[in-house]
Every structure is written in structure tokens, then in C-alpha cells.
Short mmCIF file of the C-alpha atoms (twelve columns), coordinates in Angstrom:
data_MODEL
# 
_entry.id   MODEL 
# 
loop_
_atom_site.group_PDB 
_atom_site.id 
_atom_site.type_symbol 
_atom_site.label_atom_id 
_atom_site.label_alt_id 
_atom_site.label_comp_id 
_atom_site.label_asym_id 
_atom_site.label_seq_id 
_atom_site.Cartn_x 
_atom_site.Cartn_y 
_atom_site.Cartn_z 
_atom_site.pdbx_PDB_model_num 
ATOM 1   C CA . UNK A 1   101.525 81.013  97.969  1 
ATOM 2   C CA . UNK A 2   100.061 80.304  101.476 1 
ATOM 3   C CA . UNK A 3   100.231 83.367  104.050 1 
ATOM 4   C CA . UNK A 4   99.725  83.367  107.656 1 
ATOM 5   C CA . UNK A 5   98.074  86.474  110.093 1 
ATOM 6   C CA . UNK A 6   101.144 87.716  110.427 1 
ATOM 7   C CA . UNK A 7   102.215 87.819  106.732 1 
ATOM 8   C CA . UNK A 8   98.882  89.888  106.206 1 
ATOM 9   C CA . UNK A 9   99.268  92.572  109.131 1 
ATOM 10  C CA . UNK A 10  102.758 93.461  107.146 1 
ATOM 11  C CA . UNK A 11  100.713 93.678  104.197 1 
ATOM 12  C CA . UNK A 12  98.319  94.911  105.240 1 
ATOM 13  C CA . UNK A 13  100.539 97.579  107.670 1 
ATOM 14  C CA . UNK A 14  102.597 98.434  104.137 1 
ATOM 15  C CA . UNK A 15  99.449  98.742  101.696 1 
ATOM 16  C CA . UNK A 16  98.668  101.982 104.030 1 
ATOM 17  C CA . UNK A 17  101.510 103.671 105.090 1 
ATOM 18  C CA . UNK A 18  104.028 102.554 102.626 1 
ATOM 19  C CA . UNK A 19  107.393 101.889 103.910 1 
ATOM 20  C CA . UNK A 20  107.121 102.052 107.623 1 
ATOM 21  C CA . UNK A 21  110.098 102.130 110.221 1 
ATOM 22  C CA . UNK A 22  111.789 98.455  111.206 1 
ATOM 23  C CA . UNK A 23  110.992 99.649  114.702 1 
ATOM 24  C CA . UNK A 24  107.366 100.197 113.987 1 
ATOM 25  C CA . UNK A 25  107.210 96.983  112.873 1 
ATOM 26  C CA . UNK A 26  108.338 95.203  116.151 1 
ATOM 27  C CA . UNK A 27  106.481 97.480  118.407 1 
ATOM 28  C CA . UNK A 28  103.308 96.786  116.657 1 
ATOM 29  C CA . UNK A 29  103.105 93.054  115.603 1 
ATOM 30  C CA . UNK A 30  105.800 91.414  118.498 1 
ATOM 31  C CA . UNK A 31  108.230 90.246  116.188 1 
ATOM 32  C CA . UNK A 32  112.144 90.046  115.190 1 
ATOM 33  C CA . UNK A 33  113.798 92.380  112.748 1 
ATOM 34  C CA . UNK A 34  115.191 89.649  111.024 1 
ATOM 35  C CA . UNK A 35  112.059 87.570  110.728 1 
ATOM 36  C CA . UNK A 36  110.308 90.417  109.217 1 
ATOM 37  C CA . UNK A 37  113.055 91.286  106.530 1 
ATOM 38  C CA . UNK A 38  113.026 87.676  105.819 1 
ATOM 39  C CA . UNK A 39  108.832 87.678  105.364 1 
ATOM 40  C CA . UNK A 40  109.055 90.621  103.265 1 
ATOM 41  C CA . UNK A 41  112.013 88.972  101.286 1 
ATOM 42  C CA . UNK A 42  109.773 85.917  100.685 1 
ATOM 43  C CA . UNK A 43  107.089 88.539  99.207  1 
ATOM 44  C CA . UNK A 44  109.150 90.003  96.937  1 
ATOM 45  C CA . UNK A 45  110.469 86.660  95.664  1 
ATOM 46  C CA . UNK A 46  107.087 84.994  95.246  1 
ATOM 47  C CA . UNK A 47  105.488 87.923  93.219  1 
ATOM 48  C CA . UNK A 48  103.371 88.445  95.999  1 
ATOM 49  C CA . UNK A 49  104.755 92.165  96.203  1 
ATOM 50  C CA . UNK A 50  105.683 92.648  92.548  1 
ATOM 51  C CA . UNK A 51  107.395 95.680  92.815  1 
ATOM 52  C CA . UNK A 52  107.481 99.430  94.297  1 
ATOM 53  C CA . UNK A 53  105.849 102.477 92.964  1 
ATOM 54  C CA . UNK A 54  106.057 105.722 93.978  1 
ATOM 55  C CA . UNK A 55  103.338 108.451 94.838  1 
ATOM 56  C CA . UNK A 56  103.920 112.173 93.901  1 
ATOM 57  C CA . UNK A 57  102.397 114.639 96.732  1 
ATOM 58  C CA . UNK A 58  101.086 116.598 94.051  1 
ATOM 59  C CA . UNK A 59  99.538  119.272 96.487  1 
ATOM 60  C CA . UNK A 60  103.349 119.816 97.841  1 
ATOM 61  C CA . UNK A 61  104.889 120.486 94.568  1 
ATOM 62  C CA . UNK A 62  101.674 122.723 92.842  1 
ATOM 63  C CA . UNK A 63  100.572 124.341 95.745  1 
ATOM 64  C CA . UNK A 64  96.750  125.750 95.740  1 
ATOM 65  C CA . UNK A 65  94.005  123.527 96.454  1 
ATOM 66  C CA . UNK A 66  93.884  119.856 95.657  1 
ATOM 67  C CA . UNK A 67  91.469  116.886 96.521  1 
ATOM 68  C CA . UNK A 68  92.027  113.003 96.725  1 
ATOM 69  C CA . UNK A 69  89.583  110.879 95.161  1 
ATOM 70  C CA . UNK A 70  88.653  107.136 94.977  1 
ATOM 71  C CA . UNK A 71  86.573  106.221 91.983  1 
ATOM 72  C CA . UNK A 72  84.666  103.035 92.151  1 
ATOM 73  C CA . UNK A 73  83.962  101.649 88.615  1 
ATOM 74  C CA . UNK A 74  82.316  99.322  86.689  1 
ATOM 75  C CA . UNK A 75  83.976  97.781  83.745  1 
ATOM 76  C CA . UNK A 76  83.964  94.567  81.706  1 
ATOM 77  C CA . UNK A 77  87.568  95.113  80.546  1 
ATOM 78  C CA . UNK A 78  90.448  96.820  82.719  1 
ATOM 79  C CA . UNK A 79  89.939  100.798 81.078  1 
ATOM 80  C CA . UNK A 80  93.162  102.110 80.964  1 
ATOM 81  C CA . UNK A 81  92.247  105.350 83.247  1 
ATOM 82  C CA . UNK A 82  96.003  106.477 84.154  1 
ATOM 83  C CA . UNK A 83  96.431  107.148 80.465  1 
ATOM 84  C CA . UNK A 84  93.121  109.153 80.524  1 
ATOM 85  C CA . UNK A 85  93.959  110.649 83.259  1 
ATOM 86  C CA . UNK A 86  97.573  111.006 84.563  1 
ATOM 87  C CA . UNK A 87  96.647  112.099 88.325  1 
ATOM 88  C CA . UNK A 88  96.375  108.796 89.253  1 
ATOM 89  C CA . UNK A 89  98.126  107.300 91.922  1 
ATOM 90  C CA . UNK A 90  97.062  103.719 92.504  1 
ATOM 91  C CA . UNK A 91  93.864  101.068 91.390  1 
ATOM 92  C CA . UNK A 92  92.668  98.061  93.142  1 
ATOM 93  C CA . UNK A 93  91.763  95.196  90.427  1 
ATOM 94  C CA . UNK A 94  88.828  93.039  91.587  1 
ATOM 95  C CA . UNK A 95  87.110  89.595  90.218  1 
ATOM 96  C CA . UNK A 96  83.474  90.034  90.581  1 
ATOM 97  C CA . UNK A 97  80.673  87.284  89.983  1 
ATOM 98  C CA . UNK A 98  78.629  88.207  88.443  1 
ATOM 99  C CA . UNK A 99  79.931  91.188  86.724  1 
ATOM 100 C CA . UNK A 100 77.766  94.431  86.937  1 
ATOM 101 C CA . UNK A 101 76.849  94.763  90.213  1 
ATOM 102 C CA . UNK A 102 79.714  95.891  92.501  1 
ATOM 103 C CA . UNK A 103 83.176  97.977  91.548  1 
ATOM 104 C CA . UNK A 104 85.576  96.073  89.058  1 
ATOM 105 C CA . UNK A 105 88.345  98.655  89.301  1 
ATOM 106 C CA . UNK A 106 88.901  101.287 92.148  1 
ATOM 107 C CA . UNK A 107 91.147  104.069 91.486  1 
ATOM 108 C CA . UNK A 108 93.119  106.922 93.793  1 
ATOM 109 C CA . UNK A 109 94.116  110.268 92.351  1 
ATOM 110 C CA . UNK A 110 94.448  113.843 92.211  1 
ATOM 111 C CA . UNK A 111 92.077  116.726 90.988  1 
ATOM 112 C CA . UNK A 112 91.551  119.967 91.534  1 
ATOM 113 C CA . UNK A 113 87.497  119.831 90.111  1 
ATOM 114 C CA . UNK A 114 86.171  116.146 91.527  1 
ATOM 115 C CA . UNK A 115 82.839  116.872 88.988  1 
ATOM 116 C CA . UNK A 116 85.296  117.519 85.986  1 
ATOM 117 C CA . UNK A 117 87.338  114.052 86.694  1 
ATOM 118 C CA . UNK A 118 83.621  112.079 87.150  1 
ATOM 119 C CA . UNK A 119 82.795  113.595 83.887  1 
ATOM 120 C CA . UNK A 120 86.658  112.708 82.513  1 
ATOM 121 C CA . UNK A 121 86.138  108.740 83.601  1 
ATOM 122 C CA . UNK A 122 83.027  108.541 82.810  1 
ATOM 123 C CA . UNK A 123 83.853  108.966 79.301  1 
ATOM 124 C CA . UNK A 124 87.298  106.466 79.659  1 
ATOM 125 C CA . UNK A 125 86.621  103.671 76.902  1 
ATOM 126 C CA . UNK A 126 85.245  100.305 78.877  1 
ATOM 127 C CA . UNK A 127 83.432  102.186 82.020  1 
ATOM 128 C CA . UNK A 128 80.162  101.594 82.420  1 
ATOM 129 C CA . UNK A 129 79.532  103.006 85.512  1 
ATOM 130 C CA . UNK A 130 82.000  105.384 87.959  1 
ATOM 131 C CA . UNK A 131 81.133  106.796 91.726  1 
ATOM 132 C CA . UNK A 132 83.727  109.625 92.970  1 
ATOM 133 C CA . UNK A 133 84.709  110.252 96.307  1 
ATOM 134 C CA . UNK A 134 86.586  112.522 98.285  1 
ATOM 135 C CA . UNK A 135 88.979  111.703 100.134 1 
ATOM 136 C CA . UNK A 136 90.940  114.049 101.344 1 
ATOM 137 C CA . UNK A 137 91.165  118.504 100.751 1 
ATOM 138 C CA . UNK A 138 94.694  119.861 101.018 1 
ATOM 139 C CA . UNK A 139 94.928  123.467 100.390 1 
ATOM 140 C CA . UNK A 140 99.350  124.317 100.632 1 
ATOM 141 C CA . UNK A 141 99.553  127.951 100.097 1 
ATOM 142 C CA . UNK A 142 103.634 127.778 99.638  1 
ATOM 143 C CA . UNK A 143 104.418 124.573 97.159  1 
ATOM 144 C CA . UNK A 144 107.721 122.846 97.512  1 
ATOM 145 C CA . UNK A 145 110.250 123.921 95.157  1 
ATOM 146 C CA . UNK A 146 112.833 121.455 94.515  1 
ATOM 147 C CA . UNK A 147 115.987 121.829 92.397  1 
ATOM 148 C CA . UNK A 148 116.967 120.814 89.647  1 
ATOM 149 C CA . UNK A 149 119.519 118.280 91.476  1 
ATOM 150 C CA . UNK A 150 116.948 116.933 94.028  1 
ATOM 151 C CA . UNK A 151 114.798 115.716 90.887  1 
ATOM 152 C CA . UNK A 152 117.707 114.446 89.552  1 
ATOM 153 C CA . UNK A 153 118.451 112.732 92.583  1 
ATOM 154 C CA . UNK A 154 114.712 111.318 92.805  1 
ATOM 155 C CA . UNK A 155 114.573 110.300 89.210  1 
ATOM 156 C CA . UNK A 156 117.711 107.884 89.187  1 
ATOM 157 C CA . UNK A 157 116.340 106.507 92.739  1 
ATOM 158 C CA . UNK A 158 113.016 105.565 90.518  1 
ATOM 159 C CA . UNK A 159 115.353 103.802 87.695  1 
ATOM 160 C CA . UNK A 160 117.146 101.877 90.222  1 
ATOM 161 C CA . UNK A 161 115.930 98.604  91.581  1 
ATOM 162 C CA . UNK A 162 113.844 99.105  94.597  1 
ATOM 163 C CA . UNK A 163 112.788 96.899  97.815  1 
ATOM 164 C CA . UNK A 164 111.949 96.797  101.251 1 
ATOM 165 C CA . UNK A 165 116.077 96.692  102.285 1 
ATOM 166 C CA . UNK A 166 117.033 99.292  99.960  1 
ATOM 167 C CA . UNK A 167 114.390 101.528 100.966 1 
ATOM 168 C CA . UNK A 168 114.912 100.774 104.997 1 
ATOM 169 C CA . UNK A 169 118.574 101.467 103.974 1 
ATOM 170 C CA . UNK A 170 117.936 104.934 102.792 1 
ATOM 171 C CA . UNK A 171 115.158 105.998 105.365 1 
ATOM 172 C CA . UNK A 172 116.593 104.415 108.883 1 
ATOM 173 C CA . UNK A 173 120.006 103.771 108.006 1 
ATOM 174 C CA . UNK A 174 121.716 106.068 104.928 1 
ATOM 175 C CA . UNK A 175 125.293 104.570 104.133 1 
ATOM 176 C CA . UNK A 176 125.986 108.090 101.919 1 
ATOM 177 C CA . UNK A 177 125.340 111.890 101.977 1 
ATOM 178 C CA . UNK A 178 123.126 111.220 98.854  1 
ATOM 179 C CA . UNK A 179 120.996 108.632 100.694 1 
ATOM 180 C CA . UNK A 180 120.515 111.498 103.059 1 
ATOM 181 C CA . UNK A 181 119.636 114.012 101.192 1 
ATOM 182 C CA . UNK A 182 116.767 111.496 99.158  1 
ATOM 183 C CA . UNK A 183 115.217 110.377 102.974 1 
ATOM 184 C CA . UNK A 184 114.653 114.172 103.292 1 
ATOM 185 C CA . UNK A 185 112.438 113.635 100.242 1 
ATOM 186 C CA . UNK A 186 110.719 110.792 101.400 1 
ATOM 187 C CA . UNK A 187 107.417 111.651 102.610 1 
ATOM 188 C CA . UNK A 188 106.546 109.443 105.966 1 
ATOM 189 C CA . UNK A 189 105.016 109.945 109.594 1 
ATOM 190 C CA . UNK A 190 108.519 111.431 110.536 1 
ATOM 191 C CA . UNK A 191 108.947 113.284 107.956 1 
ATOM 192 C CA . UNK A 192 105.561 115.112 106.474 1 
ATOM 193 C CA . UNK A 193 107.899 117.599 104.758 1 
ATOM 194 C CA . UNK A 194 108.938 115.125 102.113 1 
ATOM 195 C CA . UNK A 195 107.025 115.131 98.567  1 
ATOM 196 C CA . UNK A 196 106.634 111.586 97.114  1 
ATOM 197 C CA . UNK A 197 106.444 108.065 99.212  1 
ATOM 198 C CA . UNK A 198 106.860 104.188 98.230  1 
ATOM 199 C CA . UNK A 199 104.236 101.664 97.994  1 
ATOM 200 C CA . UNK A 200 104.219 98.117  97.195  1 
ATOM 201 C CA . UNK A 201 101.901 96.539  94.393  1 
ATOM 202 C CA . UNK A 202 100.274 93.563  95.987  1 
ATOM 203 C CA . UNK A 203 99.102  90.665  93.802  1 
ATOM 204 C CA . UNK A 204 96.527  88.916  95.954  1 
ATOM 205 C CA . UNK A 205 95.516  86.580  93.200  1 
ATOM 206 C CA . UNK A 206 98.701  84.588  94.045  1 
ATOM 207 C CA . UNK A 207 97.614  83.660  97.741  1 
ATOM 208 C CA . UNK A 208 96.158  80.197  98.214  1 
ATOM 209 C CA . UNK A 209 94.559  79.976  101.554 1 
ATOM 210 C CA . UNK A 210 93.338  84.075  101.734 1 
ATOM 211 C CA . UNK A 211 90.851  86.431  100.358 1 
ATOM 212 C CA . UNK A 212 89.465  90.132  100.856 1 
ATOM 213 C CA . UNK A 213 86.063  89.696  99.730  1 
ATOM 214 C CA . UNK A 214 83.053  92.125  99.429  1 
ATOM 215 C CA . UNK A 215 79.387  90.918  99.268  1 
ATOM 216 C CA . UNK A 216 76.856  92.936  97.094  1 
ATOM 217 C CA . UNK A 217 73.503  92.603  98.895  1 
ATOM 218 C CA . UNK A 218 70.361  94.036  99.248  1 
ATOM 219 C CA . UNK A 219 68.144  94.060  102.821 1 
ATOM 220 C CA . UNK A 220 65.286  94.593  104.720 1 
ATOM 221 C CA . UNK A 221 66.668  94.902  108.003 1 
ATOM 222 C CA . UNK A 222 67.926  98.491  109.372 1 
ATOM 223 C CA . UNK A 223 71.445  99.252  109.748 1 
ATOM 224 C CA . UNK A 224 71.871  98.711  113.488 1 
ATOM 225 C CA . UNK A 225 69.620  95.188  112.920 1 
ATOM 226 C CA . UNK A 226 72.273  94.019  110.260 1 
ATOM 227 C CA . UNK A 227 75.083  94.584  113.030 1 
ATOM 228 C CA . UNK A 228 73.835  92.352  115.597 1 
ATOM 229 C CA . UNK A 229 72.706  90.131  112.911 1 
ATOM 230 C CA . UNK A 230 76.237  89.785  111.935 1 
ATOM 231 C CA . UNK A 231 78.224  90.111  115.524 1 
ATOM 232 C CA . UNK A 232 75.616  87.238  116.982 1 
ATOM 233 C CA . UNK A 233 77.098  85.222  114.000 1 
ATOM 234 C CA . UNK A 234 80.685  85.921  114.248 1 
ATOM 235 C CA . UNK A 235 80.861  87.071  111.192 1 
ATOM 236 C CA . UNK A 236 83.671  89.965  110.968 1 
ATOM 237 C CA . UNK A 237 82.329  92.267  108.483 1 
ATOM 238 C CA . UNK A 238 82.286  95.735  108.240 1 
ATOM 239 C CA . UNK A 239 79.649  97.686  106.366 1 
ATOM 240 C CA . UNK A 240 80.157  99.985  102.992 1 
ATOM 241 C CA . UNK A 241 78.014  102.506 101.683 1 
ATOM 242 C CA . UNK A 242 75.380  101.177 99.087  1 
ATOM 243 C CA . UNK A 243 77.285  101.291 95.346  1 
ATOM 244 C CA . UNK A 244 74.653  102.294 92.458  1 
ATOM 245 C CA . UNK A 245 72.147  103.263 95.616  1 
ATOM 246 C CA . UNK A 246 71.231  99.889  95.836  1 
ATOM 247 C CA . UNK A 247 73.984  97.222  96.693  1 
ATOM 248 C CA . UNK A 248 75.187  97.633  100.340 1 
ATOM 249 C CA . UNK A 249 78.467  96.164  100.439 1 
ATOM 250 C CA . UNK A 250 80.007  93.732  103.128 1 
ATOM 251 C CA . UNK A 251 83.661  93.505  103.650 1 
ATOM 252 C CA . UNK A 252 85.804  90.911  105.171 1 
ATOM 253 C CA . UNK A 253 88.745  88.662  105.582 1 
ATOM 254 C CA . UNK A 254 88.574  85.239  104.808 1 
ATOM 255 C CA . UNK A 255 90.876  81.981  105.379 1 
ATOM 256 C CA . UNK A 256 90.206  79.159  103.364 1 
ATOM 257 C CA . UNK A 257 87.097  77.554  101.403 1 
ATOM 258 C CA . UNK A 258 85.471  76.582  104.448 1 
ATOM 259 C CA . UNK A 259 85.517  79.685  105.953 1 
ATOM 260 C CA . UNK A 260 83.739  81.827  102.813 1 
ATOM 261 C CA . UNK A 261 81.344  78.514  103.196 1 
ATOM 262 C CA . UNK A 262 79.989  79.854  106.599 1 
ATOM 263 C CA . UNK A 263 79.868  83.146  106.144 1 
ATOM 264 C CA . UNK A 264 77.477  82.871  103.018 1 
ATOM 265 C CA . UNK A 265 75.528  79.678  104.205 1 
ATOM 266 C CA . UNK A 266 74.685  81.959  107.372 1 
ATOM 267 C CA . UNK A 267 73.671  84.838  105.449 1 
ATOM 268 C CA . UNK A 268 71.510  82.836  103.048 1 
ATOM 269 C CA . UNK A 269 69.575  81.370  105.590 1 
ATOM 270 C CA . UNK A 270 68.557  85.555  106.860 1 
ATOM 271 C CA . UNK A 271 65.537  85.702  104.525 1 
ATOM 272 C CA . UNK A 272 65.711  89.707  105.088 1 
ATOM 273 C CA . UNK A 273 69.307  89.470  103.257 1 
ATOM 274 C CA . UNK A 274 69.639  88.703  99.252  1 
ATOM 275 C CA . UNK A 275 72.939  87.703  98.231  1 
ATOM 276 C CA . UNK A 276 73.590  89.313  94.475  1 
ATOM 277 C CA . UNK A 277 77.393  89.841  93.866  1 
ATOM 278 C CA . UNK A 278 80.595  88.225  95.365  1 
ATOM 279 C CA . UNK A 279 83.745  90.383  94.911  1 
ATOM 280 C CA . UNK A 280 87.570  89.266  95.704  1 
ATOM 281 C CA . UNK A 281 90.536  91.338  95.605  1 
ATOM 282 C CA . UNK A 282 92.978  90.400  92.748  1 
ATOM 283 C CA . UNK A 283 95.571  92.820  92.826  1 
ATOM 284 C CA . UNK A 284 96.730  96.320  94.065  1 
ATOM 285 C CA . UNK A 285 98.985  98.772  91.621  1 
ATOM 286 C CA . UNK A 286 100.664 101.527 91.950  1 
ATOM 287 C CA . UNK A 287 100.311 103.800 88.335  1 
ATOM 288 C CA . UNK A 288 103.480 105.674 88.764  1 
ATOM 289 C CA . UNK A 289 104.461 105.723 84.851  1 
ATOM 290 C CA . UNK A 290 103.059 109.399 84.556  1 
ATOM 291 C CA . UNK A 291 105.140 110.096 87.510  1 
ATOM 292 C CA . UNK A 292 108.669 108.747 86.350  1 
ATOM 293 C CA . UNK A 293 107.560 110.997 83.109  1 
ATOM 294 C CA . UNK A 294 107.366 114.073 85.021  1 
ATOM 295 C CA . UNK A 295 109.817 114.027 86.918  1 
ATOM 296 C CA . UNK A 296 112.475 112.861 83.866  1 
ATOM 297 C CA . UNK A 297 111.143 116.453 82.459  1 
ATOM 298 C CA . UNK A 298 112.407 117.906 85.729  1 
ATOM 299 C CA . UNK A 299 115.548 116.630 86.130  1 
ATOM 300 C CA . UNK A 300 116.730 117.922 82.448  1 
# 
């Protein structure tokens, strides 16, 4: 599939926030409603978005004090870490040469203890190596109580089939009092009462003519050096934090073969910069199966 700038800033615009307003949209990126229902159509019939998954506000439902993680992690096969451990909300599936040097897997979720979930994936079956993060602290002293209906209400909208009309349907334009009464659940920018919110899975690996690519590297130059290094090149990376304390991590865009060609013929030729790892996005997924679980239990 071949994408254009504008294809990725919706992408990119819905990999964020989830669904976002129509009006949003225009406002921000200059361009029709029609022509972005019809780009988002496209997605969803080329695989590129291969469906919508949903993210619980845990903190909103439990109450008490929660944190959001991102674990980076090194595996040689894909560890299946939702099963380990259900909290998780979404992992980013990258192809790195060689192997063993930067993240393979990234993974959002929930916890309460951030050292008892490092010690939980560090033991998952396949990781080699796992960094946690915080994120985010929420600390909701009243949690959300929701009926018995409401769940029932959010647990046949989850067994439906879901897209970007359907869901722009229920948020910005409701055609029935129960569409109303699900928006209400919808957590969004307009509505921060709401408890879970939609996001696509993106499969990047389909794209022809794009790639999100991180370089592992290590360096002799400072960190305000390696800026101007890299802004008197044009090259429009921005700088990670070093993963295993050693590999400092460079992030970018790129369009095309010739492009990535460039980029790493320039930094090659910096003898203060080493090259070790090359890292592409493959694919983005929402791990909502834990989710549709709980909320079946809730809506008995």
C-alpha cells in the first residue's frame, strides 16, 4: 500500500487520541469531510487499520491509585505478555537487525506496583530483557460505578462490527437514545468522564513507500553536539533515552529507499557515531481480549 503525508497525519492523529471529532480533523490538516472518511475507508479496506480495540480506564472503574507503564523488551519470539499479564492495553511489534540490541516489543498497561509488573515480565517466557516506565499516576478517589445495563450496553457495542463511521456515528452524530447513552461512555477530549476509548491497530508492515525507524547507536559527541550534528544535516530525528544504558536511540520518519540511504550514509561518515541496530515499526495492537472478558462478567 503506498501512503502519502496526509494519510500519515490521520494515522498518526488516530494512533494518539483514538477516534477524534470530523471537525478536528478539518481544522487541523485543511481537508474535506468526505475526503477524510474516504482515506480512512481505504485503511480499513487495505488492512492497513485492521480493526478497533478498545481501552478500559481502569483507574475510573477501580478507583485508588494506578500508574501507566510502557515496557520496552527484548525478545526473539513475540512473548505473549497480555496473557501474563491482563493490564495490558496495547504493544508496538518491531523488526530489528540485528536482534538484541534495541526493543522488539513495547507494551502499555496498568499497575498499581510498576517494580512488581518488571519483576512479572521479566519472568514472561521469550523476554530477555524488559525496561519499565511510567507514564502516567492517576490517583481517582470516587471510581465510576456503572450498571449493570451500561456494561451491557458496552459489551454488545464490542461484539458488533466497529469503524471509523460507526464510531463518528455514535460520538458526533447518535441516530438512537442508546447511541447516546454509549457516547456518554466514550472517553475523549470532550468528554473525560467516559471510562473506555477506541483505537485502531495499525499494520505498518503493509506500507510500501514509509517507515518509522529507530537507530541503535553509540557516540562520542555530547548531547547538544549530536543536535546540530543532525539539524546541519537535515536529518529529522529526535533523540530517545539510551535502552540497556548503552544504545541511544534515534527516531524518525522515512519515505522511500533513498531516503533511509541518506540518513545512514551521513551518519556513517560522523566517525564519533557507531551505527549498531536498525529498528522499523511493523505493527501496532490493541490487546483488548482481557477487556471484552471483563466486561462479559459484568454485564451478566
Amino acid at each position: 500500500m503506498i501512503i502519502d503525508p496526509i494519510d500519515l497525519k490521520i494515522l498518526r492523529h488516530l494512533e494518539s487520541q483514538g477516534y477524534a471529532p470530523i471537525n478536528d480533523i478539518i481544522s487541523k490538516f485543511h481537508i474535506s469531510r468526505d475526503e477524510i472518511f474516504l482515506r480512512i475507508r481505504n485503511f480499513e479496506e487495505q488492512g492497513l487499520i485492521s480493526r478497533y480495540g478498545i481501552k478500559l480506564f481502569i483507574p475510573a472503574i477501580t478507583g485508588g491509585k494506578w500508574y501507566r507503564g510502557c515496557a520496552f523488551v527484548d525478545a526473539d519470539v513475540e512473548p505473549d505478555v497480555s496473557k501474563v499479564y491482563p493490564l495490558t492495553e496495547e504493544m508496538i511489534v518491531n523488526v530489528t537487525l540485528p536482534s538484541g540490541i534495541l526493543p522488539s516489543y513495547s507494551y502499555f498497561f496498568y499497575s498499581r506496583d510498576l517494580k512488581y509488573s518488571y519483576r512479572l515480565l521479566n519472568k514472561t517466557p521469550g523476554v530477555k530483557y524488559v525496561e519499565v516506565y511510567k507514564i502516567a499516576e492517576h490517583n481517582i478517589q470516587i471510581p465510576h460505578e456503572l450498571s449493570r445495563e451500561e456494561w451491557q450496553l458496552i459489551y454488545q457495542f464490542v461484539q458488533s462490527k466497529i469503524n471509523f463511521a460507526r464510531i463518528h456515528e455514535i460520538i458526533d452524530n447518535p441516530s438512537s437514545e442508546t447511541d447516546v447513552r454509549l457516547a456518554r461512555l466514550i472517553l475523549s477530549r470532550n468528554n473525560q468522564h467516559g471510562i473506555f476509548s477506541i483505537f485502531p491497530s495499525i499494520n505498518w508492515g503493509l506500507v510500501k513507500n514509509f517507515a518509522h525507524i529507530h537507530l541503535g547507536i553509540t557516540t562520542r559527541m555530547r548531547p547538544n553536539e549530536l543536535k546540530r550534528f543532525l539539524k546541519h544535516h537535515k536529518i529529522p530525528a529526535d533523540i530517545f533515552n539510551k535502552f540497556k544504558k548503552k544504545y541511544l536511540q534515534l527516531e524518525f520518519d522515512l519515505w522511500g529507499f533513498s531516503d533511509m540511504n541518506r540518513i545512514i550514509d551521513l551518519i556513517k561518515k560522523e566517525r564519533r557515531i557507531t551505527i549498531h541496530c536498525i529498528s522499523i515499526a511493523n505493527r501496532n495492537e490493541i490487546c483488548d481480549d482481557w477487556f471484552k472478558n471483563f466486561i462479559k462478567e459484568k454485564a451478566r
